[in-house]
N, CA, C and O atoms as CSV, one atom per row, in Angstrom:
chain,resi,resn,atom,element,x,y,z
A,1,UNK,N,N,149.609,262.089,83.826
A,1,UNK,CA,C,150.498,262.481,82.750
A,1,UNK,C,C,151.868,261.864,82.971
A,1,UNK,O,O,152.246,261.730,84.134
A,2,UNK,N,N,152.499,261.550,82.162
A,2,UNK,CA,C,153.988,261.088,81.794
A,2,UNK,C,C,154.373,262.242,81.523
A,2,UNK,O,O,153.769,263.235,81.115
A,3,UNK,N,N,155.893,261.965,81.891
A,3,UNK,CA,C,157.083,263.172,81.743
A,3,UNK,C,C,157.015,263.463,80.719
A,3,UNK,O,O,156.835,264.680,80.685
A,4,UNK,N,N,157.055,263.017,79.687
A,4,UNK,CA,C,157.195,263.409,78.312
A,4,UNK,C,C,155.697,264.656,78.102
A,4,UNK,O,O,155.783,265.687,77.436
A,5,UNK,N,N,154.786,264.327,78.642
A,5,UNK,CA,C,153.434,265.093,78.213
A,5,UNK,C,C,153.676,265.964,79.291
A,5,UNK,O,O,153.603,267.117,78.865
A,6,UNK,N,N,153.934,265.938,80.500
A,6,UNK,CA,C,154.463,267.510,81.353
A,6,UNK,C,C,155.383,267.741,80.638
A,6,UNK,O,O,155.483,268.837,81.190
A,7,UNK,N,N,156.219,267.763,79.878
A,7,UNK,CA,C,157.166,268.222,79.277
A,7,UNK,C,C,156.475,268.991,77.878
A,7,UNK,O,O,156.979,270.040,77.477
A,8,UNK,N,N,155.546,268.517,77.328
A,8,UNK,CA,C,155.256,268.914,76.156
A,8,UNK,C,C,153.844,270.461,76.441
A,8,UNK,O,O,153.602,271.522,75.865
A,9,UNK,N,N,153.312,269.767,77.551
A,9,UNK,CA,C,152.443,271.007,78.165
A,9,UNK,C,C,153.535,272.077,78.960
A,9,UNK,O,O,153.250,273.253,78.734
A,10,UNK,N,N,154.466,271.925,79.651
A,10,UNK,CA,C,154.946,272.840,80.149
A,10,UNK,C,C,155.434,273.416,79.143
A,10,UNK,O,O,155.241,274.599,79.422
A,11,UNK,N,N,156.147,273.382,77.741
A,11,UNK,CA,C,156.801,273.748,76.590
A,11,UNK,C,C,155.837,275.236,76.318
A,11,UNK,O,O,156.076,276.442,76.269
A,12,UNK,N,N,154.450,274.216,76.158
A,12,UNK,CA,C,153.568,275.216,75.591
A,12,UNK,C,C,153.060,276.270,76.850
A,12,UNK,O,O,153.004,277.409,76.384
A,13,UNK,N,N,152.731,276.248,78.081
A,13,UNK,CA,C,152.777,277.559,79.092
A,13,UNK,C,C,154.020,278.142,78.934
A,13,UNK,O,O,153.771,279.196,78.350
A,14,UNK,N,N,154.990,278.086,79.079
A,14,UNK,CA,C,156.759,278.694,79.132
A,14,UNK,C,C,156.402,279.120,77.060
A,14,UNK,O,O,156.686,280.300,76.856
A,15,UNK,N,N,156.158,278.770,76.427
A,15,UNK,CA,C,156.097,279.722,74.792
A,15,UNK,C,C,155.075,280.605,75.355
A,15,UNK,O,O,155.608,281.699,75.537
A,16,UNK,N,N,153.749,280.627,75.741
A,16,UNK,CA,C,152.730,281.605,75.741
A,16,UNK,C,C,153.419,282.452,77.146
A,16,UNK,O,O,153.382,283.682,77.119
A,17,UNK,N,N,153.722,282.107,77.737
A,17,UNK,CA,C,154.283,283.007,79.409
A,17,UNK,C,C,155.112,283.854,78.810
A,17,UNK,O,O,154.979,285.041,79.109
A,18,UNK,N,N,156.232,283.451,77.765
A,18,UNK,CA,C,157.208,284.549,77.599
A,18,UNK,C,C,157.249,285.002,76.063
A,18,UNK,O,O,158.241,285.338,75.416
A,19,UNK,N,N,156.092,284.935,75.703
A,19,UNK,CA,C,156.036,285.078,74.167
A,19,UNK,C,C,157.223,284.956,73.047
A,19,UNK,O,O,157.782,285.718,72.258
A,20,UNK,N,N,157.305,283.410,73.456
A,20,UNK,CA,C,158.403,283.185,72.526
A,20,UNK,C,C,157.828,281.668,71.869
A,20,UNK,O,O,158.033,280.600,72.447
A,21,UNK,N,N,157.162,281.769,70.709
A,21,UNK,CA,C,156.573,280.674,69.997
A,21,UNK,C,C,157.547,279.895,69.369
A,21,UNK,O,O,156.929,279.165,68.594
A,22,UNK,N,N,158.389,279.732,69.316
A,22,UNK,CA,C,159.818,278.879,69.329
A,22,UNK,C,C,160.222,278.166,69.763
A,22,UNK,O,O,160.430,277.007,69.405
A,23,UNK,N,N,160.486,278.821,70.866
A,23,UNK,CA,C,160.924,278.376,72.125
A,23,UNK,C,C,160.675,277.035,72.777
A,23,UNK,O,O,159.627,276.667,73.306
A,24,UNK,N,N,162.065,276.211,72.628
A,24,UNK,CA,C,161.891,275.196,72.940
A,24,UNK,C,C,162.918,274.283,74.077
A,24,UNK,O,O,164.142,274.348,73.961
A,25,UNK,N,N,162.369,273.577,74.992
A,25,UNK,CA,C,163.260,273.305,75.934
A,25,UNK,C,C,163.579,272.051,76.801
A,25,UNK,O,O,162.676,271.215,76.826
A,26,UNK,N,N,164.478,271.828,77.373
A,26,UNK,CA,C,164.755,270.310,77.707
A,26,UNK,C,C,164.987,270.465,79.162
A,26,UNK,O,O,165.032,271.608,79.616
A,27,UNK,N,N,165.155,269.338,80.026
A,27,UNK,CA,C,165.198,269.258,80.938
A,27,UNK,C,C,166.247,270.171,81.834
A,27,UNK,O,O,166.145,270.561,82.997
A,28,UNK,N,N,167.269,270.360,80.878
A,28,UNK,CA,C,168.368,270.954,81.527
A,28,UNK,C,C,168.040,272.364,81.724
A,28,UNK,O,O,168.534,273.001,82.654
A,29,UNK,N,N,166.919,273.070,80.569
A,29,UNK,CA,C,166.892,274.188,80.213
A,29,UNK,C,C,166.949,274.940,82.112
A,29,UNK,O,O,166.515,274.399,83.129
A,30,UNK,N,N,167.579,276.181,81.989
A,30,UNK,CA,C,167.567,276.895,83.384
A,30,UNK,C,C,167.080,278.317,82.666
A,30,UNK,O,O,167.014,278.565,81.462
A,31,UNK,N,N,166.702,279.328,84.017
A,31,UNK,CA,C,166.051,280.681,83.643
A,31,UNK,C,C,167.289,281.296,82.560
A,31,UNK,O,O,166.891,281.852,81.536
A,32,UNK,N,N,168.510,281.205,82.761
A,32,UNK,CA,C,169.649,282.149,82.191
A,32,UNK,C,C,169.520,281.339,80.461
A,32,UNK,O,O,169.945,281.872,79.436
A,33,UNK,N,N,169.109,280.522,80.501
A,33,UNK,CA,C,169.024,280.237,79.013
A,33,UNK,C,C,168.052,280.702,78.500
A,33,UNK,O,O,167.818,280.387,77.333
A,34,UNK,N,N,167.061,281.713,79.286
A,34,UNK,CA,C,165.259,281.870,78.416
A,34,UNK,C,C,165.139,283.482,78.401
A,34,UNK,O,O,165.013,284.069,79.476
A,35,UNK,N,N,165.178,284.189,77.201
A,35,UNK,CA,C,164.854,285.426,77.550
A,35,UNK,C,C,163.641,285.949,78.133
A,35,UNK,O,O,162.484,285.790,77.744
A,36,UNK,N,N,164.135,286.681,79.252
A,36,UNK,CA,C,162.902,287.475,80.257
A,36,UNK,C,C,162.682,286.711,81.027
A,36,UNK,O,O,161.714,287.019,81.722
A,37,UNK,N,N,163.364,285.336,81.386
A,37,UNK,CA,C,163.561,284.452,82.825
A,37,UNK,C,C,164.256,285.102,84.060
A,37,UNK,O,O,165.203,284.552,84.623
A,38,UNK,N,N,163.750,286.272,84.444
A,38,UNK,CA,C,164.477,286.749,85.865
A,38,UNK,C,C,163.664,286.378,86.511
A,38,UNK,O,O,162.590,285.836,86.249
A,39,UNK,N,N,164.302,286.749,87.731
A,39,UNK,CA,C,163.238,286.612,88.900
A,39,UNK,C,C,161.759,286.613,89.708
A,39,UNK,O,O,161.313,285.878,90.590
A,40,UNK,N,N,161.112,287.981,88.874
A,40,UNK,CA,C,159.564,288.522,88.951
A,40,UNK,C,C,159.262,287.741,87.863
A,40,UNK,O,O,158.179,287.156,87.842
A,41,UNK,N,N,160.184,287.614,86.786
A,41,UNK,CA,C,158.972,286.781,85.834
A,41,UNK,C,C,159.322,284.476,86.347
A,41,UNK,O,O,159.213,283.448,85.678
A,42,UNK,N,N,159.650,284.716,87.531
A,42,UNK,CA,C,159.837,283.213,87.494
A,42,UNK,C,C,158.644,283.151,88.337
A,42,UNK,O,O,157.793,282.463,87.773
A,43,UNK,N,N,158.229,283.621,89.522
A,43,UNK,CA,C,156.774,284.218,89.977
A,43,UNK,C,C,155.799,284.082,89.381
A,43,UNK,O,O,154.879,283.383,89.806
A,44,UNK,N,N,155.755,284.764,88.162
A,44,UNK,CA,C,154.594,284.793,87.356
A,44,UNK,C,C,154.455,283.273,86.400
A,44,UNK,O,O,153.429,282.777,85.935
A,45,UNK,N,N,155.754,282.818,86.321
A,45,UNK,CA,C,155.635,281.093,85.457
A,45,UNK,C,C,155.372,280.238,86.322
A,45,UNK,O,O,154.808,279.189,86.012
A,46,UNK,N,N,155.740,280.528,87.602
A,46,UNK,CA,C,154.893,279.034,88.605
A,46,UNK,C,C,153.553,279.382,88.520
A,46,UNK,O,O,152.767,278.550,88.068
A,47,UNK,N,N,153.016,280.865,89.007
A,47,UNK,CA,C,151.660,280.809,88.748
A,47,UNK,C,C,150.787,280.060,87.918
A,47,UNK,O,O,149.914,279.264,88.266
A,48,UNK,N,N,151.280,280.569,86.261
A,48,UNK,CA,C,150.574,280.136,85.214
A,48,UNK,C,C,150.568,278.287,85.242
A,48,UNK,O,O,149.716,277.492,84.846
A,49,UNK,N,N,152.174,278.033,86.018
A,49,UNK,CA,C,152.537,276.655,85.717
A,49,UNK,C,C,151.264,275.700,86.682
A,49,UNK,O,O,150.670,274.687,86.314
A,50,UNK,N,N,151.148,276.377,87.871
A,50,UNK,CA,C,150.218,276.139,89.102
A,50,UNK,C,C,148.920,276.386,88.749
A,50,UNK,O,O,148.217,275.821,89.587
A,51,UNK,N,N,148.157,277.014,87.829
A,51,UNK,CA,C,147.003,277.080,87.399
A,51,UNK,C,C,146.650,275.996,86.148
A,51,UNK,O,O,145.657,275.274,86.235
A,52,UNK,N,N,147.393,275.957,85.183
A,52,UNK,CA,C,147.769,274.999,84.265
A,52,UNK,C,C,147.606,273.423,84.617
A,52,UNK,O,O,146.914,272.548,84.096
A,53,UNK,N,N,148.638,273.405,85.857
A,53,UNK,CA,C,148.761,271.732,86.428
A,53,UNK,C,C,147.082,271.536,87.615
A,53,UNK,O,O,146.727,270.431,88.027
A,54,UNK,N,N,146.368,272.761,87.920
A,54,UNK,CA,C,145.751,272.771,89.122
A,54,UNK,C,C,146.580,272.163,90.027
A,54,UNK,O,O,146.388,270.964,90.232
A,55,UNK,N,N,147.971,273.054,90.954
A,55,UNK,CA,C,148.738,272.524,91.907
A,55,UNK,C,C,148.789,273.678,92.423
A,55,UNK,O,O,148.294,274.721,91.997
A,56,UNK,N,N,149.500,273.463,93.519
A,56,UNK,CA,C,149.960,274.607,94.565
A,56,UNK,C,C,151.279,274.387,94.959
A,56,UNK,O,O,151.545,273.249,95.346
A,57,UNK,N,N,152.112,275.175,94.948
A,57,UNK,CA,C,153.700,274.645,95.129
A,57,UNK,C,C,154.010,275.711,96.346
A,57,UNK,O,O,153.562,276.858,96.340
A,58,UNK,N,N,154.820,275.182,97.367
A,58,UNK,CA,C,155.478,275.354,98.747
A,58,UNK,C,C,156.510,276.511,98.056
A,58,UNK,O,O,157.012,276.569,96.934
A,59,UNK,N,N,156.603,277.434,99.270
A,59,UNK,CA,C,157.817,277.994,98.660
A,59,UNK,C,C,159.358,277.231,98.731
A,59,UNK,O,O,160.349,277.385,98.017
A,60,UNK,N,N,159.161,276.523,99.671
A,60,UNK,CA,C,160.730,275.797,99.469
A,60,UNK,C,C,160.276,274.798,98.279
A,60,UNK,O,O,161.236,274.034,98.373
A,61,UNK,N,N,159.694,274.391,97.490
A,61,UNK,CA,C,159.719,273.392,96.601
A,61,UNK,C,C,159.967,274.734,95.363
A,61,UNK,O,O,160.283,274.291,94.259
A,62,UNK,N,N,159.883,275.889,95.427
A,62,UNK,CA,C,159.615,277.017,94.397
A,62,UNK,C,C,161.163,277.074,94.565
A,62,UNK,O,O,161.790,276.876,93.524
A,63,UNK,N,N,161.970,277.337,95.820
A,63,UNK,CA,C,163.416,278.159,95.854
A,63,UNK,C,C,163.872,276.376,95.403
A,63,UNK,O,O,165.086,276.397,95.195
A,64,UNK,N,N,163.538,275.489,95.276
A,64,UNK,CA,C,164.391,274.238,95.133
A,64,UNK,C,C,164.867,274.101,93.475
A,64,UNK,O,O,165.750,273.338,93.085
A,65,UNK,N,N,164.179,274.893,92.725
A,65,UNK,CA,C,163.813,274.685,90.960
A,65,UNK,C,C,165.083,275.230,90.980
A,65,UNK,O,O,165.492,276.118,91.728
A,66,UNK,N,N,165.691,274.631,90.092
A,66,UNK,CA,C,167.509,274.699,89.210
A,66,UNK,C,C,166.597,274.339,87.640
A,66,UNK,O,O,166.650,275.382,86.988
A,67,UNK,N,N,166.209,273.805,87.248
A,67,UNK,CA,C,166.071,273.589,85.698
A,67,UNK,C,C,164.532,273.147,85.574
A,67,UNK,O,O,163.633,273.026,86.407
A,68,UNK,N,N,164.602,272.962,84.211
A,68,UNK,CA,C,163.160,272.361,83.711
A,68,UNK,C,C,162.669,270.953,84.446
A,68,UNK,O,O,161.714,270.558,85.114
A,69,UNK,N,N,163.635,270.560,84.028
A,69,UNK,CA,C,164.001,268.832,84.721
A,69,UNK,C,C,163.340,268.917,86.122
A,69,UNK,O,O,162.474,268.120,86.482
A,70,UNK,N,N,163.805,269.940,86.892
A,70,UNK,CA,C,163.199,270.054,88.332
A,70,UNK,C,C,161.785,270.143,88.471
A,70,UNK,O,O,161.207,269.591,89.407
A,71,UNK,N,N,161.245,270.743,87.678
A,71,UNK,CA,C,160.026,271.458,87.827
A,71,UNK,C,C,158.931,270.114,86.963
A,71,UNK,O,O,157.729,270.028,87.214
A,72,UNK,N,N,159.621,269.218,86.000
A,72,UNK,CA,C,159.002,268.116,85.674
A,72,UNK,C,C,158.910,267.028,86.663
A,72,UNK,O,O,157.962,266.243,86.647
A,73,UNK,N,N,159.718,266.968,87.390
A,73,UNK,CA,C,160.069,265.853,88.410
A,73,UNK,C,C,158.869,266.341,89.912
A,73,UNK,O,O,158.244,265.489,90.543
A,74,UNK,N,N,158.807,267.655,90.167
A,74,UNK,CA,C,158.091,268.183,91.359
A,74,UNK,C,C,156.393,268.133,90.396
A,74,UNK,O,O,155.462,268.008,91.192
A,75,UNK,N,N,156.044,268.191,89.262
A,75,UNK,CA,C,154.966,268.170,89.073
A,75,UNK,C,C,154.409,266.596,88.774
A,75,UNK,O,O,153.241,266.212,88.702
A,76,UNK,N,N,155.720,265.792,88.618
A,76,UNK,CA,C,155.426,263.813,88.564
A,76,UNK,C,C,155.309,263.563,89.862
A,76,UNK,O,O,154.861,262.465,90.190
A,77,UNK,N,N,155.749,264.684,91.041
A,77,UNK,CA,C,155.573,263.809,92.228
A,77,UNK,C,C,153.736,264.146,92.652
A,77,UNK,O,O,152.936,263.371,93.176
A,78,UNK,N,N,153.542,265.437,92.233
A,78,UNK,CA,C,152.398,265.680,92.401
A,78,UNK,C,C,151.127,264.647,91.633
A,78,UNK,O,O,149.926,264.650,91.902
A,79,UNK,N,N,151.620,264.074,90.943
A,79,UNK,CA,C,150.687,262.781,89.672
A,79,UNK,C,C,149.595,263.936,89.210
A,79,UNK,O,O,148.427,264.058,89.579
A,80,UNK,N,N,150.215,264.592,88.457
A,80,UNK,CA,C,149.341,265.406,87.075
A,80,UNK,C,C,149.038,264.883,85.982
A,80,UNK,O,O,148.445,265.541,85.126
């Protein structure tokens, strides 16, 4: 996958994860911009994100995520 298509699949887990069919987001996007992005529910979006990509993410690659952008870049290094 190309960034653009992790970008367009992650769009769609992050709308169904937080039931917000709208919801739309860019690289910059961070948890404080997404309603119901705290903490227990950032847990539950790597999961879905980690079942989705079939990956497994380190916890220091989990505490490393600042934005969307991050989490596109750690799933291009993985070649999804």
């Amino acid at each position: 996958m190309n960034r653009t298509e992790i970008q367009s699949t992650l769009t769609a887990v992050m709308q169904d994860f937080f039931e917000i069919p709208q919801l739309s987001i860019t690289e910059s996007t961070s948890a404080a911009q997404v309603d119901g992005w705290d903490s227990v529910a950032h847990v539950g979006l790597i999961v879905a994100v980690e079942k989705t990509f079939a990956v497994r993410f380190t916890t220091r690659e989990v505490k490393s995520l600042a934005t969307v952008g991050d989490l596109i870049t750690l799933l291009e290094r993985r070649n999804v």
